[in-house]
C-alpha beads as a LAMMPS data file, in Angstrom:
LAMMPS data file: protein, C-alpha beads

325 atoms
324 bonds

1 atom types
1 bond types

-500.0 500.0 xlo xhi
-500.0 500.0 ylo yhi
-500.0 500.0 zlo zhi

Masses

1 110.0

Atoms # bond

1 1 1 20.984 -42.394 -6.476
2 1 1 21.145 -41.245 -2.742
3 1 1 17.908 -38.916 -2.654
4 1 1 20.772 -36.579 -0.310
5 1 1 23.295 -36.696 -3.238
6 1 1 20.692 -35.944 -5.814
7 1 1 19.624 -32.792 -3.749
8 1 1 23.478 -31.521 -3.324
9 1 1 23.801 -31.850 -7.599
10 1 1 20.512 -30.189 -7.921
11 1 1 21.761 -27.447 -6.079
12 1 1 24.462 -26.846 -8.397
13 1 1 22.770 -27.111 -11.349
14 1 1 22.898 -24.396 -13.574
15 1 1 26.167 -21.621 -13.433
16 1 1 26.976 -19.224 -10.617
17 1 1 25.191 -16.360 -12.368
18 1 1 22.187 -18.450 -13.181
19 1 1 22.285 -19.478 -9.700
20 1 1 22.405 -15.767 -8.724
21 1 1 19.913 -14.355 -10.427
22 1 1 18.007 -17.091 -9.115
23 1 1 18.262 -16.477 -5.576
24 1 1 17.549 -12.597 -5.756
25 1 1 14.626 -12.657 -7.070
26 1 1 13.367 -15.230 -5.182
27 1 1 14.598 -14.466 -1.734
28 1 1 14.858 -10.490 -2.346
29 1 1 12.272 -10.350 -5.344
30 1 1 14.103 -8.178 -7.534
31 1 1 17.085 -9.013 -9.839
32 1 1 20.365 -8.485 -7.891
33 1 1 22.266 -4.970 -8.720
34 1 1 25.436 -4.923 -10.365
35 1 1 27.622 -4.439 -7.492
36 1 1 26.251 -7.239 -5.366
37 1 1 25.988 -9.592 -8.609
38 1 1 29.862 -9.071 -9.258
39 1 1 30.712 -9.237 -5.496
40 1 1 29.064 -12.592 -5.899
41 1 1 29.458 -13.953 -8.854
42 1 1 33.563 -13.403 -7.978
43 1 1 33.550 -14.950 -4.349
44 1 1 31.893 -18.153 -5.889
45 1 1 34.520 -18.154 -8.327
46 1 1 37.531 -18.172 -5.933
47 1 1 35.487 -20.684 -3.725
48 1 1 35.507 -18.202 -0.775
49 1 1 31.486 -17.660 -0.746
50 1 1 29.692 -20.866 -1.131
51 1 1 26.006 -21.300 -2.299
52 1 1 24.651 -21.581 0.821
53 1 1 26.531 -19.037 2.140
54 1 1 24.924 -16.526 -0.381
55 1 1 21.550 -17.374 0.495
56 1 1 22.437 -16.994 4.151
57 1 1 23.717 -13.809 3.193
58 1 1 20.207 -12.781 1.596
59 1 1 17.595 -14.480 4.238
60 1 1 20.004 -12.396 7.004
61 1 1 19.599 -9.253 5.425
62 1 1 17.551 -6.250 6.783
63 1 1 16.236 -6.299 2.967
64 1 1 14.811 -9.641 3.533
65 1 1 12.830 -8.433 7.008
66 1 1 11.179 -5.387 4.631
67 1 1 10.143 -8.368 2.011
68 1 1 8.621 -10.426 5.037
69 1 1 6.465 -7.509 6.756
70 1 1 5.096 -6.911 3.370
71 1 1 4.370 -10.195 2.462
72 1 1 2.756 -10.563 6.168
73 1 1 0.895 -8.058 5.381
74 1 1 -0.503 -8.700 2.194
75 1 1 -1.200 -12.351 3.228
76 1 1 -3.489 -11.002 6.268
77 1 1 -5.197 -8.781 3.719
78 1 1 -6.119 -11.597 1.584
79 1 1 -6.832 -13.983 4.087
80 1 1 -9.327 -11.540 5.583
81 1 1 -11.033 -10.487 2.321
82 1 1 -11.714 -14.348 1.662
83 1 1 -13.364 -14.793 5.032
84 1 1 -15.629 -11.737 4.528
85 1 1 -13.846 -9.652 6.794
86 1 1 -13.036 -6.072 7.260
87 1 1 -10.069 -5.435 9.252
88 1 1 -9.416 -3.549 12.049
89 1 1 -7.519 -2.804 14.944
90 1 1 -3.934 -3.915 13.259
91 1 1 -1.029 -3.869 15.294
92 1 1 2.707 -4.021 13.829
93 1 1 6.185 -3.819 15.407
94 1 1 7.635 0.163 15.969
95 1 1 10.257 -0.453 13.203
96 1 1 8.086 -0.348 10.192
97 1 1 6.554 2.293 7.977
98 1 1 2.787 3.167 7.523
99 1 1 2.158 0.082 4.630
100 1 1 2.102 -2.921 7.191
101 1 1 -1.129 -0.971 8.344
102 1 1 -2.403 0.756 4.905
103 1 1 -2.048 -2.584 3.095
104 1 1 -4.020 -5.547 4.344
105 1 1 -6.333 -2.046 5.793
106 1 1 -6.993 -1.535 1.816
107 1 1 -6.536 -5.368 0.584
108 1 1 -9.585 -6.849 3.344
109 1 1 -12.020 -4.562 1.861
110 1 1 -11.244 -4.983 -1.976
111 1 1 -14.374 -6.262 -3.057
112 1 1 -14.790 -9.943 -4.925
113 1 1 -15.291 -8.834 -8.358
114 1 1 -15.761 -5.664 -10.249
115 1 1 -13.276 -3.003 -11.538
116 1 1 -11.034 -1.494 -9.695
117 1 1 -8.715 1.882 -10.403
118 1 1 -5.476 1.712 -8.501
119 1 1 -4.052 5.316 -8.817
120 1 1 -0.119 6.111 -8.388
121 1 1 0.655 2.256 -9.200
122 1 1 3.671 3.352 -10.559
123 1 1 5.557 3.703 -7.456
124 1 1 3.747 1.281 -5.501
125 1 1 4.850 -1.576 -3.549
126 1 1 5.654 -4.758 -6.509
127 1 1 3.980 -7.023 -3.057
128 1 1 0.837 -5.395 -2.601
129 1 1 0.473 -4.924 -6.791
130 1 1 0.682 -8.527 -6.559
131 1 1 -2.078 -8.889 -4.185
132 1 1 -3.961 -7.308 -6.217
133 1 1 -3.293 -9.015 -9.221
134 1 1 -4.045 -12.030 -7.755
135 1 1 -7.268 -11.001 -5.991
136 1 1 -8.781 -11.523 -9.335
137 1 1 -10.580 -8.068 -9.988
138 1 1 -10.533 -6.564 -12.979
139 1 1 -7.809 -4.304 -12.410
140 1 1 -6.619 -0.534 -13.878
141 1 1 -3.552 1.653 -12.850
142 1 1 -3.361 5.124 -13.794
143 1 1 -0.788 7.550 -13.018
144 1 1 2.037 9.984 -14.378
145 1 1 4.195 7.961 -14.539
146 1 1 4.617 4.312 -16.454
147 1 1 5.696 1.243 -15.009
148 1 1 5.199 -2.485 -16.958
149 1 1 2.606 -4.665 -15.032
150 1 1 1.225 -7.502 -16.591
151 1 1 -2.150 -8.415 -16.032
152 1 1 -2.887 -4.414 -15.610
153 1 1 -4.259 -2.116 -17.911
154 1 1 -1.578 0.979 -17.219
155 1 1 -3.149 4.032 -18.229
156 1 1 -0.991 7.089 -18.346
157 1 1 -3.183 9.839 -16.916
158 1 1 -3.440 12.625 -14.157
159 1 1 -5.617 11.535 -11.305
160 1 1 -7.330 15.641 -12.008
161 1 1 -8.779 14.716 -15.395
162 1 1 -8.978 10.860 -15.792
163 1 1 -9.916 9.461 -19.351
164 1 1 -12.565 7.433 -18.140
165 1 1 -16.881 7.492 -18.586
166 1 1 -18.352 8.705 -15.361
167 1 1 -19.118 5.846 -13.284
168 1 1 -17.112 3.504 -14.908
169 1 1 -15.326 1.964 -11.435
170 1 1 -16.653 -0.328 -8.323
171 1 1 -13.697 0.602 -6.433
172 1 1 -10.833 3.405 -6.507
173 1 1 -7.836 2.772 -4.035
174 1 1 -5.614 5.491 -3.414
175 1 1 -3.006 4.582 -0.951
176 1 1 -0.468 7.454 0.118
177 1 1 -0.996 8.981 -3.170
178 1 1 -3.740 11.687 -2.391
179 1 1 -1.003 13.905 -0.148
180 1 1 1.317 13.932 -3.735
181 1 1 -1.059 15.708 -6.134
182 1 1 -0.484 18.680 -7.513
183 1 1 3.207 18.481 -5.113
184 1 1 6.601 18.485 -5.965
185 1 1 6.941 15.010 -7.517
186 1 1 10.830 15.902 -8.861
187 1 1 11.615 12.749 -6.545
188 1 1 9.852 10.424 -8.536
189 1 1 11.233 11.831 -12.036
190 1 1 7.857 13.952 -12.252
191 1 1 7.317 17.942 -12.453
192 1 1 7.334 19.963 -9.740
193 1 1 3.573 21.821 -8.373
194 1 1 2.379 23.621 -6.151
195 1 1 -1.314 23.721 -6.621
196 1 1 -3.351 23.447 -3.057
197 1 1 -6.509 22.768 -4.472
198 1 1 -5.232 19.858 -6.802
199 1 1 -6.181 17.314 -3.731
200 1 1 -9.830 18.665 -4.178
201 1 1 -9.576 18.240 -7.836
202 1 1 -8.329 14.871 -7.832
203 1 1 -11.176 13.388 -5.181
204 1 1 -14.073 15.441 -7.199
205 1 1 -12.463 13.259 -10.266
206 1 1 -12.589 10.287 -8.933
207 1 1 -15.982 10.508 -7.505
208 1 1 -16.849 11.116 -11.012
209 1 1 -15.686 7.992 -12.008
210 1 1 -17.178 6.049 -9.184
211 1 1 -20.554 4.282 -10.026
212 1 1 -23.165 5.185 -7.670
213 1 1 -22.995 1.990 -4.995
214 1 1 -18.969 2.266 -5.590
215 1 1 -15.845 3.224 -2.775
216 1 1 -13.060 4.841 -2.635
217 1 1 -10.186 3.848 -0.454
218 1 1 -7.472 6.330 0.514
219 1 1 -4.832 6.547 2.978
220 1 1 -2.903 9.596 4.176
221 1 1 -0.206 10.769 6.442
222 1 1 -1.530 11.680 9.478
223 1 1 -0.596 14.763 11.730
224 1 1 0.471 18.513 12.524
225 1 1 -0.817 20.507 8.662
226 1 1 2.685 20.626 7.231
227 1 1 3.254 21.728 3.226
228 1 1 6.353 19.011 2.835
229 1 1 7.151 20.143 -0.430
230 1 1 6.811 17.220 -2.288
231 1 1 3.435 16.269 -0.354
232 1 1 1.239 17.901 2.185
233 1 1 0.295 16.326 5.402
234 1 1 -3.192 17.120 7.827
235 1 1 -4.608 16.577 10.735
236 1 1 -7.520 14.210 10.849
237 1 1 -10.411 17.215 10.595
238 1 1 -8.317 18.833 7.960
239 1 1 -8.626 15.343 5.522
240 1 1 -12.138 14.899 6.699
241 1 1 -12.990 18.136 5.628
242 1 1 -11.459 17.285 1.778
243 1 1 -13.491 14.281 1.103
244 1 1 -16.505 16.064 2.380
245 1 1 -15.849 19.236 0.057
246 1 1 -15.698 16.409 -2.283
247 1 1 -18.927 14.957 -1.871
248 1 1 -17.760 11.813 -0.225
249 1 1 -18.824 10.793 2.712
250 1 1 -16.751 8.466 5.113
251 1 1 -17.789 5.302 5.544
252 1 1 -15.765 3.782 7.848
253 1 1 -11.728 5.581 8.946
254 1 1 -9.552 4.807 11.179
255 1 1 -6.447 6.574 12.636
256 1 1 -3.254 4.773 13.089
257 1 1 -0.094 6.115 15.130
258 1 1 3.262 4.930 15.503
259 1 1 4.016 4.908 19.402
260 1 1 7.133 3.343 21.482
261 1 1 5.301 0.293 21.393
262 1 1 4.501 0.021 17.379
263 1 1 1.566 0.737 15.315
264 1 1 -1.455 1.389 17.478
265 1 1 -5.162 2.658 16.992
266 1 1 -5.322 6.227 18.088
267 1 1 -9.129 6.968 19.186
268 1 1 -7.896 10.385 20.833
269 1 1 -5.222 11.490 17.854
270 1 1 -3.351 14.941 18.879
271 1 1 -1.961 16.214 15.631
272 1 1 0.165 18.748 17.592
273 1 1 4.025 18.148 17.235
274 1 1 3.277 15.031 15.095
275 1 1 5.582 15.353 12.350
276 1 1 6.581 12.528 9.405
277 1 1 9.848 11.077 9.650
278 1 1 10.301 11.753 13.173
279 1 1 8.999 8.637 14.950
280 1 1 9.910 6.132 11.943
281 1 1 11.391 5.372 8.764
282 1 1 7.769 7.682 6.920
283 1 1 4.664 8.567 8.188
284 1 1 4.306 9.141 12.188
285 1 1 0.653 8.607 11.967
286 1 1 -1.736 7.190 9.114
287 1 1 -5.336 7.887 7.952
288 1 1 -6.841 4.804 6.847
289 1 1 -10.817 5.646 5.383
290 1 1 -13.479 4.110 2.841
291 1 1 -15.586 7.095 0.880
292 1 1 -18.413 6.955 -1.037
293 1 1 -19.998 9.177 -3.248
294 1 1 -23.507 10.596 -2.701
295 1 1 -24.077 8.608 0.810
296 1 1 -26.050 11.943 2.183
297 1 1 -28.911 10.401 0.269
298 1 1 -28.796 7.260 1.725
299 1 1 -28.142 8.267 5.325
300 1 1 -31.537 9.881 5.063
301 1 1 -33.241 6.111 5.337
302 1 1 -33.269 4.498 8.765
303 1 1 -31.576 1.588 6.886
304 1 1 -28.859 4.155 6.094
305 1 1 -28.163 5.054 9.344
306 1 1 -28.327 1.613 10.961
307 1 1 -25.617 0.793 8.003
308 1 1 -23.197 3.605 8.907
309 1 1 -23.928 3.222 12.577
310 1 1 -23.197 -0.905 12.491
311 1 1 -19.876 -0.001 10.286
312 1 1 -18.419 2.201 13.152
313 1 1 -19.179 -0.266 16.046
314 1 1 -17.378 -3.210 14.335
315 1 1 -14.374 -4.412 15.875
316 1 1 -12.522 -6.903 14.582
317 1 1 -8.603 -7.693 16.343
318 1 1 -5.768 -8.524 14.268
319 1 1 -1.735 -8.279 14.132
320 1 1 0.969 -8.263 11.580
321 1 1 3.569 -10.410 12.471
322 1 1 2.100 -10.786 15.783
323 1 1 4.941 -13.253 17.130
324 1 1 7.411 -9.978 16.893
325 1 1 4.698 -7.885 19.072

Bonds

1 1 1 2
2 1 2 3
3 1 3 4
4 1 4 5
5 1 5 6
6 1 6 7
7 1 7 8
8 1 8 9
9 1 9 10
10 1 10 11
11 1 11 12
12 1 12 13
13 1 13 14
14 1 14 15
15 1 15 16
16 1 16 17
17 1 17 18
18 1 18 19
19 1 19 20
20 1 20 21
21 1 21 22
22 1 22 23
23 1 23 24
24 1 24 25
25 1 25 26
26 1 26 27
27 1 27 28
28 1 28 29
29 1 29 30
30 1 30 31
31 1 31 32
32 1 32 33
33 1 33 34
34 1 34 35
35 1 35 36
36 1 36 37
37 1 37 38
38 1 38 39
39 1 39 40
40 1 40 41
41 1 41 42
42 1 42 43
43 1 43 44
44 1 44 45
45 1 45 46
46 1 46 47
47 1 47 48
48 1 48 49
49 1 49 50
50 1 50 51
51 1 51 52
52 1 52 53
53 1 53 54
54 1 54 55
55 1 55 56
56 1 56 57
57 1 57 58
58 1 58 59
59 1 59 60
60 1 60 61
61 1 61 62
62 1 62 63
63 1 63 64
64 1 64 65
65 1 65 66
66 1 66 67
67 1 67 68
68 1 68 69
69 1 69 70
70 1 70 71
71 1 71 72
72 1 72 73
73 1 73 74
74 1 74 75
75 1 75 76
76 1 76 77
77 1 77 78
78 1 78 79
79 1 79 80
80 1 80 81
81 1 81 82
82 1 82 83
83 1 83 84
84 1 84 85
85 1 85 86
86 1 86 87
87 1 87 88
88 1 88 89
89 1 89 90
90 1 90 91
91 1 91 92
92 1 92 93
93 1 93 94
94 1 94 95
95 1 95 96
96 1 96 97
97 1 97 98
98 1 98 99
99 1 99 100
100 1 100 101
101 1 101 102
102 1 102 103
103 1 103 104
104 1 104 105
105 1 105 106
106 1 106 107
107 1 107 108
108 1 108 109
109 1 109 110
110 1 110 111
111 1 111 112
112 1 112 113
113 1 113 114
114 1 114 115
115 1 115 116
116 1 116 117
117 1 117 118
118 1 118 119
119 1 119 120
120 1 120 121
121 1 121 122
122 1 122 123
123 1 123 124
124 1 124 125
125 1 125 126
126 1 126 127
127 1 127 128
128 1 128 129
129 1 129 130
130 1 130 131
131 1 131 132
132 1 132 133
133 1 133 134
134 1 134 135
135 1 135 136
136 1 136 137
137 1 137 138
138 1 138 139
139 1 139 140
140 1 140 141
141 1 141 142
142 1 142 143
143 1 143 144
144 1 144 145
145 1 145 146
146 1 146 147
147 1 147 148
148 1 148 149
149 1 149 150
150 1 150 151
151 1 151 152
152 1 152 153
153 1 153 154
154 1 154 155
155 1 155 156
156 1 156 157
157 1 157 158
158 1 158 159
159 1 159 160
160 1 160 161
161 1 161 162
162 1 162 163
163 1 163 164
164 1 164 165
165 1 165 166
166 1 166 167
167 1 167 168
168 1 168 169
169 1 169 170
170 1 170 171
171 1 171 172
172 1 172 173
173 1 173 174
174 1 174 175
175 1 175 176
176 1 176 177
177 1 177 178
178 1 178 179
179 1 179 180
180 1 180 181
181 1 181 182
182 1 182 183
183 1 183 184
184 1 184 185
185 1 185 186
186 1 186 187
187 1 187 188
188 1 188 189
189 1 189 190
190 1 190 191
191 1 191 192
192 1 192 193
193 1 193 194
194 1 194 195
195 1 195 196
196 1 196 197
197 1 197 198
198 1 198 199
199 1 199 200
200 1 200 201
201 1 201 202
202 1 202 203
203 1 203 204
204 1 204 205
205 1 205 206
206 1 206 207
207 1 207 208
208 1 208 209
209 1 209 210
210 1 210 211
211 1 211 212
212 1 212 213
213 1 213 214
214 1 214 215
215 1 215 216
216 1 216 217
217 1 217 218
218 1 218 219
219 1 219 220
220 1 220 221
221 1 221 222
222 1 222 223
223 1 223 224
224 1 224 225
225 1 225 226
226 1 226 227
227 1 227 228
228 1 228 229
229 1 229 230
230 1 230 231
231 1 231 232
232 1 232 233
233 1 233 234
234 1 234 235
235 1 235 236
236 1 236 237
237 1 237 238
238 1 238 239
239 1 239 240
240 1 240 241
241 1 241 242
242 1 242 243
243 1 243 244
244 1 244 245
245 1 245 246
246 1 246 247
247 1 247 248
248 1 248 249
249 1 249 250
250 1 250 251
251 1 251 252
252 1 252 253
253 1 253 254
254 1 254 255
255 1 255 256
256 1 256 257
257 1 257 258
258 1 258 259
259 1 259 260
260 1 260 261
261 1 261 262
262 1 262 263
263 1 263 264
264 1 264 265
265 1 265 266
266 1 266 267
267 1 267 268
268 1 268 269
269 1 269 270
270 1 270 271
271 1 271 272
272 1 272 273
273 1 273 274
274 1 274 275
275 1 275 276
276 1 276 277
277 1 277 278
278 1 278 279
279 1 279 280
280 1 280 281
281 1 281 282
282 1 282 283
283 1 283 284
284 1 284 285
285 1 285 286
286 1 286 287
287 1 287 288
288 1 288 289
289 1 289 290
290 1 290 291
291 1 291 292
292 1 292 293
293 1 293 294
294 1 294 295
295 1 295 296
296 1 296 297
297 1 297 298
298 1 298 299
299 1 299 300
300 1 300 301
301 1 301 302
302 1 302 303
303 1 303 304
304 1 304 305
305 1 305 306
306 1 306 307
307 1 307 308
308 1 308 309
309 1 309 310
310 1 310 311
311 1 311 312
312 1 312 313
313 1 313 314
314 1 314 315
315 1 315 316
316 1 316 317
317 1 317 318
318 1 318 319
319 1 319 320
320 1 320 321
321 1 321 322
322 1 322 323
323 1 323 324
324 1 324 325
């Protein structure tokens, strides 16, 4: 048979909600809702919406351009942890939120083994869960809430008193989480708080269950100290001085903020007037920082220091989606 005609059969293979469910998950990844399914499902019926012309429909879609920065951006965190390298100085277009920074940020320094406590999985993004997943670490989510990821060991647990043996983790990432604890979490079908040192409690339990040589990455909205209601938001001396009350020290941080021309390094961050929502579709500015526990000991050594030191020099270039920059 004509390899052409084979394709066009091929392509109708299967029925119209087959084909549907199909092309949702594939091009969208997530099953199509019921109002979109029926809108489809009846235009291919009366021959007014063709196959093709669904798909167009889908690639076109602002949906689609959400699914791509994501996927850029877990695919430069990957690409970077298998080289070895730490990434820094991302760029990304003005039109995105805070994860096309936070992700491959968090993703290039997920170490090659180990085991690794993702907390707030519940509500994170399905594209950087499956970077994770397929990072090959041995991985754990706890949170409030419960969500079904295979390959994960879900845990339902709050981040303030964690079911886990002390030192039991090489890694804990905690990626716009932190600013949530002890908030009003009505919005994500959880009880409403108001506890202002629950932020301390959380990082104090967590450094518990960090082993000795292990890190703890965390990212944070970034700005003017703002009680949001259901999370709190600080300026960069007001996080700094959390993880320290904590006993974690900062590795490495950077500060991101969303300018006229996109995502951009801050080295001179102004918290003043720098509120969320009101440059973007989230976070006007992000916190991006590795902590580990008990590092006062270690900066003691002239190795220490050298370490630390080297870590803040590095520089290291990259952009997401750097043909829309």
């Amino acid at each position: 048979m004509d390899p052409r005609v084979e394709a066009e059969l091929a392509a109708h293979a299967g029925s119209d909600e087959e084909f549907v469910e199909r092309a949702f998950r594939l091009v969208l990844r997530r099953p199509p809702d019921e109002e979109a399914k029926a809108r489809a499902l009846g235009g291919l019926a009366e021959g007014t919406l063709s196959r093709t012309t669904l798909l167009y429909e889908l690639v076109s879609s602002n949906e689609l351009r959400r699914v791509r920065e994501l996927d850029d951006a877990v695919a430069l965190g990957l690409g970077a942890r298998a080289r070895g390298e730490r990434i820094r100085w991302l760029q990304a277009p003005r039109e995105t939120d805070e994860r096309v920074v936070e992700v491959p940020w968090v993703l290039s320094r997920l170490r090659p083994s180990g085991r690794v406590l993702e907390v707030g999985y519940a509500f994170a993004e399905p594209a950087y869960l499956a970077g994770l997943l397929r990072a090959g670490v041995e991985l754990v989510g706890a949170d409030l809430a419960t969500r079904d990821v295979e390959g994960m060991e879900a845990v339902e647990a709050d981040v303030r008193d964690l079911p886990f043996p002390d030192r039991s983790f090489d890694q804990v990432l905690l990626v716009s989480t932190l600013e949530h604890v002890g908030a009003d979490n009505t919005v994500y079908g959880l009880q409403a708080e108001s506890d202002g040192d629950a932020r301390l409690q959380a990082l104090r339990e967590l450094r518990r269950v960090l082993r000795r040589d292990g890190r703890l990455l965390v990212t944070v909205p970034l700005g003017e100290p703002e009680n949001y209601g259901w999370f709190r938001q600080e300026d960069e001396r007001g996080w700094m001085r959390l993880f320290a009350r904590a006993g974690l020290f900062a590795e490495e941080s950077e500060a991101y903020e969303l300018t006229p021309e996109g995502w951009r390094v801050t080295r001179t961050f102004r918290a003043q007037g720098v509120r969320y929502g009101e440059r973007g579709p989230a976070a006007s500015a992000v916190l991006c920082a590795e902590l580990s526990p008990g590092r006062l000991r270690r900066l003691l050594t002239p190795g220490g220091v050298r370490t630390a030191t080297h870590r803040r020099a590095a520089r290291t270039y990259r952009c997401v989606r750097r043909g829309d920059l």
